[in-house]
Structure formats: structure tokens, C-alpha cells
N, C-alpha and C positions, 0 to 999 in steps of 0.2 A: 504494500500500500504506500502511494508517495500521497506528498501534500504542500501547498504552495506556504513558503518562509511571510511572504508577504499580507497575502488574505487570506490564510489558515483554511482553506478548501482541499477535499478531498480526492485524490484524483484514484487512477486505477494503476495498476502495475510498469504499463508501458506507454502512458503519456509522458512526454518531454517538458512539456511550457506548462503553465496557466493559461485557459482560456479567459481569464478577465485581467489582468495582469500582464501575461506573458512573461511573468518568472519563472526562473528556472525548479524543478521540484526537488524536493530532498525526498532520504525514503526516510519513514517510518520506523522509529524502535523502542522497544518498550524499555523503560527503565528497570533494575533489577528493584524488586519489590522490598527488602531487605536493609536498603540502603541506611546506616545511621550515622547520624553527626557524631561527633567525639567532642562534646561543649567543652570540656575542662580544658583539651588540647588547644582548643581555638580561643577559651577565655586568659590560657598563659601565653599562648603569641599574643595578644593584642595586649596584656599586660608589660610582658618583655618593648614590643615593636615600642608603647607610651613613653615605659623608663629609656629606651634609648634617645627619644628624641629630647625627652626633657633634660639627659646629661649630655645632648649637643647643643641645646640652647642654654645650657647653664656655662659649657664650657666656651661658647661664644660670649657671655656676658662675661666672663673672667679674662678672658684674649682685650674687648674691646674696656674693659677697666683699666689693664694694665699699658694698653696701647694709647692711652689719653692724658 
């Protein structure tokens, strides 16, 4: 089963284009049912990713103190 990216219509196996569009089709696939987030992983990167940035905007305010 393909299906057009742009106006989400359904097409059939061996159509090429959209007929209202004329984009191109992707095919169709079903995502694995099972799939799950790992929150704690993704809540310590964006904790990590924070403290990084906040000890390069700290280390920038100690560069431009002592540069003045």
C-alpha cells in the first residue's frame, strides 16, 4: 500500500504520483507495536546537554571579566 507524503491519500500498490498533487508516493509501514521511550535516559541527556551549556556560559562570563 503506498500513500501520498503531501495529502495523506491512499493509493494502491503500483501507482507512481498523486493524482491531486502529483507527488511522489512512499510505501506504507507499520511501526513495530512494542516500541518504548526510555524517559530516565532522555531526562539525563537533556539534564547533562543544560549543565553543559550553563558551564559554557559561565565560562564565557569569567573569559569576558577577566578580558575587561
Amino acid at each position: 500500500m503506498k500513500y501520498c507524503p503531501v495529502c495523506k491519500t491512499d493509493y494502491s500498490d503500483n501507482a507512481q504520483f498523486c493524482k491531486k498533487c502529483e507527488a511522489y508516493l512512499l510505501e506504507k509501514t507499520s511501526a513495530p507495536a512494542n516500541v518504548k521511550t526510555d524517559f530516565r535516559r532522555l531526562a539525563k541527556l537533556c539534564l547533562y546537554t543544560a549543565g553543559f551549556i550553563v558551564f559554557i556560559m559561565l565560562l564565557y562570563q569569567l573569559f569576558a571579566l577577566f578580558l575587561k
